[in-house]
C-alpha positions as CSV (number, residue, x, y, z in Angstrom):
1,X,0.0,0.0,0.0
2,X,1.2,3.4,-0.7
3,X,-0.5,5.1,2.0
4,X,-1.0,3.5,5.5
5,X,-2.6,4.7,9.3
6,X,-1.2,4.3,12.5
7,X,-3.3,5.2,15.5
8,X,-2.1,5.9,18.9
9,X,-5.5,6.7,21.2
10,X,-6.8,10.3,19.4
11,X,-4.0,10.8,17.3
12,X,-4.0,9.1,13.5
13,X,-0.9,9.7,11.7
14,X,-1.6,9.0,8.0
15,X,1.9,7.7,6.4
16,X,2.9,8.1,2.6
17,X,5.0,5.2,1.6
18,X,6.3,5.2,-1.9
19,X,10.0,5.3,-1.6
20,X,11.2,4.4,-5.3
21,X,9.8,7.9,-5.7
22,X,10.3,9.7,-3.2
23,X,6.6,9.7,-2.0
24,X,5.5,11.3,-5.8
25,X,1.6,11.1,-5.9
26,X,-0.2,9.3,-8.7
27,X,-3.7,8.7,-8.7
28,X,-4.1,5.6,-6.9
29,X,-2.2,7.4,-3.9
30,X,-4.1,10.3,-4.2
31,X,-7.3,8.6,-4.1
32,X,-5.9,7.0,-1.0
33,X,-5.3,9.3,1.0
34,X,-8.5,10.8,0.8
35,X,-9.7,7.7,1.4
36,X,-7.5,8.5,4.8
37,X,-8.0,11.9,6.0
38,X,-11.8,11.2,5.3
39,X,-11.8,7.9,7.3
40,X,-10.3,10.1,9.9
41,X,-12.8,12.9,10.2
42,X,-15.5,10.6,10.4
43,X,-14.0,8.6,13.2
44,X,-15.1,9.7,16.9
45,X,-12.2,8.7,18.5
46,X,-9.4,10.5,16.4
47,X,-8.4,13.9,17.4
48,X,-5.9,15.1,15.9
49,X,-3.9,14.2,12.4
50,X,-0.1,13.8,11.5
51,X,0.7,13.8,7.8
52,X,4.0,12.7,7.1
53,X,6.4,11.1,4.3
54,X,8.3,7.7,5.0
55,X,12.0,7.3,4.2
56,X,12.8,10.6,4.6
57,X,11.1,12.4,2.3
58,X,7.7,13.9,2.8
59,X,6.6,14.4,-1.3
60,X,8.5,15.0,-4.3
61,X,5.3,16.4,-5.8
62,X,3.1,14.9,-8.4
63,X,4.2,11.6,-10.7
64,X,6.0,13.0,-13.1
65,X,6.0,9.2,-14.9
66,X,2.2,9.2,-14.6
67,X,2.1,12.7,-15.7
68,X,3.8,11.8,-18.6
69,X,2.2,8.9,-19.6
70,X,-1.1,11.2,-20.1
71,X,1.1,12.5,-23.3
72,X,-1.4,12.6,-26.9
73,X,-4.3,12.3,-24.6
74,X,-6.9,15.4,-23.5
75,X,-5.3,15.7,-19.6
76,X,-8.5,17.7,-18.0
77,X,-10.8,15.2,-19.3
78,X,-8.3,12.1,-18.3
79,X,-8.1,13.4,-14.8
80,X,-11.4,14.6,-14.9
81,X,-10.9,16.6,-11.5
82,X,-12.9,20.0,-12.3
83,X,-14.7,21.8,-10.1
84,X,-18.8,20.9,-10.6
85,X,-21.3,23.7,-11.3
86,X,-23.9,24.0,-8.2
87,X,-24.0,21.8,-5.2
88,X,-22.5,18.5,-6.2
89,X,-19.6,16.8,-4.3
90,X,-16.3,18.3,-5.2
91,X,-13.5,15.6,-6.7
92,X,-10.1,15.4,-5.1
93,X,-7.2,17.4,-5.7
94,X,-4.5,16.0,-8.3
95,X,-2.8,15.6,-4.9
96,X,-5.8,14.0,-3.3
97,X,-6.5,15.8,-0.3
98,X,-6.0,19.3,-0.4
99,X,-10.0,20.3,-1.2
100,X,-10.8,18.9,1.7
101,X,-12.1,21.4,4.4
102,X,-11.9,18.2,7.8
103,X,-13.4,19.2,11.2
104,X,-9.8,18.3,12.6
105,X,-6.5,19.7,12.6
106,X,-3.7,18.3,10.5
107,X,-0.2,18.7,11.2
108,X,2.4,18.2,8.6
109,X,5.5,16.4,9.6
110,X,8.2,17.2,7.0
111,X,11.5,15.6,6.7
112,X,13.6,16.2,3.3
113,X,11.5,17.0,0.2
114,X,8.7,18.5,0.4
115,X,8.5,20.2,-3.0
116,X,6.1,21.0,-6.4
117,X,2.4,19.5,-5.3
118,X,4.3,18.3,-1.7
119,X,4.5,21.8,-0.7
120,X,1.1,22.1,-1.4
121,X,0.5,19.2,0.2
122,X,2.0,20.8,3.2
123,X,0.6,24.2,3.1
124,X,-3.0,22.1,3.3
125,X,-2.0,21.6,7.0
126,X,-3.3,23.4,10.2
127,X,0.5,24.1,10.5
128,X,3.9,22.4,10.2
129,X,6.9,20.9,11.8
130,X,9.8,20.4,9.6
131,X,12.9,18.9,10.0
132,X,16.6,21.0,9.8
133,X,17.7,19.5,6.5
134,X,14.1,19.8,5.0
135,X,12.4,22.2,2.4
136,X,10.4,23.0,0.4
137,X,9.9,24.3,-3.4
138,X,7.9,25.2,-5.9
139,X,10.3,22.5,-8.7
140,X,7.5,22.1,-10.9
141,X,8.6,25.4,-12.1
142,X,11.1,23.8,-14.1
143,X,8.7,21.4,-16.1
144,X,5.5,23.7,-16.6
145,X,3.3,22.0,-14.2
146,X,1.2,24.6,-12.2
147,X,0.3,24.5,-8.8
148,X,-3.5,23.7,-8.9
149,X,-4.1,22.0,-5.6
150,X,-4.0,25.5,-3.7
151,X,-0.3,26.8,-3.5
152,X,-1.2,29.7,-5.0
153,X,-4.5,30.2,-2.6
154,X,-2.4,29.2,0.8
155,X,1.0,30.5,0.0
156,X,0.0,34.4,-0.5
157,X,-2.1,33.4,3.1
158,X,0.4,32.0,5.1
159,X,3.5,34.2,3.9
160,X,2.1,37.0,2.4
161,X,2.3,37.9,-1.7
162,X,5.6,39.2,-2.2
163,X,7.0,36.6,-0.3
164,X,5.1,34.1,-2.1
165,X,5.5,35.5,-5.2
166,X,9.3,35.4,-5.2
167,X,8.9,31.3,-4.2
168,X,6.2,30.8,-6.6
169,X,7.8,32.5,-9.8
170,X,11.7,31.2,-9.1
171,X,11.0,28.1,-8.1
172,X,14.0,28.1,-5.7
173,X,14.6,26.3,-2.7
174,X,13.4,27.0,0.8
175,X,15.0,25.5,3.6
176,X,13.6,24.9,7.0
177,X,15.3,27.8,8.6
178,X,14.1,30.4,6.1
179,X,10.8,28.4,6.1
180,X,10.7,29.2,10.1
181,X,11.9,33.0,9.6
182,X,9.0,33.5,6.9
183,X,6.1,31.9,9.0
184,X,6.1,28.5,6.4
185,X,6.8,25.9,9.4
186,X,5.9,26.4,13.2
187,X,8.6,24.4,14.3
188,X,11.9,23.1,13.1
189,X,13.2,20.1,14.9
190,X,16.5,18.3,14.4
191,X,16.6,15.4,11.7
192,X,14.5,12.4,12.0
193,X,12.3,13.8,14.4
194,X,9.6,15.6,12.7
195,X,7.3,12.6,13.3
196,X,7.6,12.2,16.8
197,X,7.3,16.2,17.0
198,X,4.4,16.5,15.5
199,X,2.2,13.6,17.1
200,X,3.7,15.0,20.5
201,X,2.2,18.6,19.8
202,X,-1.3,16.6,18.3
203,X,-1.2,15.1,21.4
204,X,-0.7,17.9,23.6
205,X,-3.5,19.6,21.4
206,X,-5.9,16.6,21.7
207,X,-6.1,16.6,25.1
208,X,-7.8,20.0,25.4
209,X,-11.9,19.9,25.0
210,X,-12.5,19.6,21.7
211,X,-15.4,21.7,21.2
212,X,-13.7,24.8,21.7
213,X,-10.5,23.5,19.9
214,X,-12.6,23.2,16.6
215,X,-14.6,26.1,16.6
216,X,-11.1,28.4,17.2
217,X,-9.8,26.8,13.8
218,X,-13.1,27.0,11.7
219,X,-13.7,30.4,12.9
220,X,-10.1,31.4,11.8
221,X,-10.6,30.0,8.2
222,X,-14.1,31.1,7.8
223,X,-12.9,35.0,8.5
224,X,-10.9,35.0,5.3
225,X,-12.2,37.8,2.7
226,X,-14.5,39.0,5.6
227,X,-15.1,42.7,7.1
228,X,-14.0,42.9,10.9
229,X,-17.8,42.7,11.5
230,X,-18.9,40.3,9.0
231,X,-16.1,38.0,10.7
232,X,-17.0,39.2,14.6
233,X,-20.6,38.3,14.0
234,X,-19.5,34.5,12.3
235,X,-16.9,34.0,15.0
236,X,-19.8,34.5,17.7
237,X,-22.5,32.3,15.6
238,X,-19.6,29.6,15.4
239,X,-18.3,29.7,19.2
240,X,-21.7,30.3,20.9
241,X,-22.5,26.5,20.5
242,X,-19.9,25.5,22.7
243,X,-20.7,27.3,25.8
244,X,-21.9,24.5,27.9
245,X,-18.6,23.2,26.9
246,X,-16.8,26.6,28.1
247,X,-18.8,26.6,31.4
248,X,-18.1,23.3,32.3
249,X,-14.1,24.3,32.4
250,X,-15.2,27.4,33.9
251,X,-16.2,25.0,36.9
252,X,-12.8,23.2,36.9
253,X,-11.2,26.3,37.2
254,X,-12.9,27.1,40.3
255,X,-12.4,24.1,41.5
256,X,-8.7,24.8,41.6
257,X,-7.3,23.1,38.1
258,X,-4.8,24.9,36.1
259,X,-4.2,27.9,38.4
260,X,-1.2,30.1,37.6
261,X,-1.1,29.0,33.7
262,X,-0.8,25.4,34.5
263,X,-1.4,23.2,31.8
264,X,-0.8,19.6,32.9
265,X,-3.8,19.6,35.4
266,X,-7.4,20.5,33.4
């Protein structure tokens, strides 16, 4: 299999496993992985989500074999991937996963590579860890493929446009410590242990109520594109539900749990 899940109580870390090339994503994987992440957001139990690349590489970006291989044929209609008129399910990404808007935070684990459609991959992420030797780059730059499964929606988001601009349009190569200094990656953690980094921090994050947790996170994408009070009065509609939720810790509080910023007794 070329995607597998590990699950360790309410964290699921969803593993990419193609090493003869570098964790590239052809169809089948793509359509595995959604397979995944959706298997995940349905599940009651799971948390929190680490995405992250086996032997050392997180994704060298799109087949380029398979890409090829669609030579003297009509790609759109081969792929058949466009974006339906009205209300109709939306089809995967050419990556798989990154048109899907989960109920859960993902956090990207990124050792070496993580380049072309596996930056985008990574950008898809709540947020991401990356390892000292790893980076990322837009190297489909060099072969004419475009970034069409949202590099150039998140990238201007995350890093701003003239930042994103000079990564999308040269192509070059971002390594983890300009990746930190920009705001790419959260966290950069010596080599070989971005996995065990990042199902840590989902761990840490997992054990807060979860109500709360994934109300914060929709509210922050839903804001996008919004006026201040457009996205005041959706934040309020979106949090007010959990409020039983919020009064409940209110009552632990008082009770004398996590006094003084203390975060290991809640």
């Amino acid at each position: 299999m070329s995607v597998h899940t590990e699950r360790s109580g309410p964290v699921t870390t969803i593993v990419m496993e193609r090493p003869d090339v570098r964790n590239a994503v052809d169809s089948a994987t793509a359509d595995a992985l959604v397979a995944e992440f959706e298997a995940f957001n349905r599940d009651p139990q799971a948390k929190v989500a680490v995405f992250f690349g086996s032997h050392g590489t997180f994704c060298a970006g799109w087949d380029l074999k398979y890409g090829a291989s669609l030579a003297g044929k009509d790609a759109r209609r081969e792929l058949d991937l466009d974006f339906p008129q009205g209300a109709a399910p939306v089809p995967r990404g050419p990556m798989g996963p990154s048109r899907l808007e989960l109920a859960k935070p993902v956090i990207g684990a990124v050792a070496g590579a993580a380049v072309a459609g596996g930056m985008e991959l990574a950008l898809w992420c709540d947020m991401r860890i990356m390892e000292e030797d790893a980076f990322f780059g837009v190297y489909c730059r060099r072969w004419g493929v475009p970034l069409i499964d949202g590099g150039t929606v998140r990238l201007p988001r995350i890093v701003g446009m003239g930042r994103a601009m000079d990564i999308i349009l040269t192509g070059r190569k971002i390594d983890a410590e300009e990746a930190y200094r920009i705001g790419l990656c959260e966290r950069v953690v010596p080599r070989g242990q971005a996995r065990q980094a990042a199902e840590s921090l989902a761990l840490e994050i997992a054990r807060f109520p979860q109500g709360a947790v994934r109300a914060d996170r929709r509210s922050a994408y839903r804001q996008h594109g919004l006026s201040v009070r457009a996205a005041m009065e959706q934040e309020w509609a979106n949090g007010a539900g959990t409020l039983a939720e919020a009064i409940q810790g209110a009552a632990r509080f008082a009770s004398g749990k996590g006094r003084h910023g203390a975060f290991d007794d809640i």
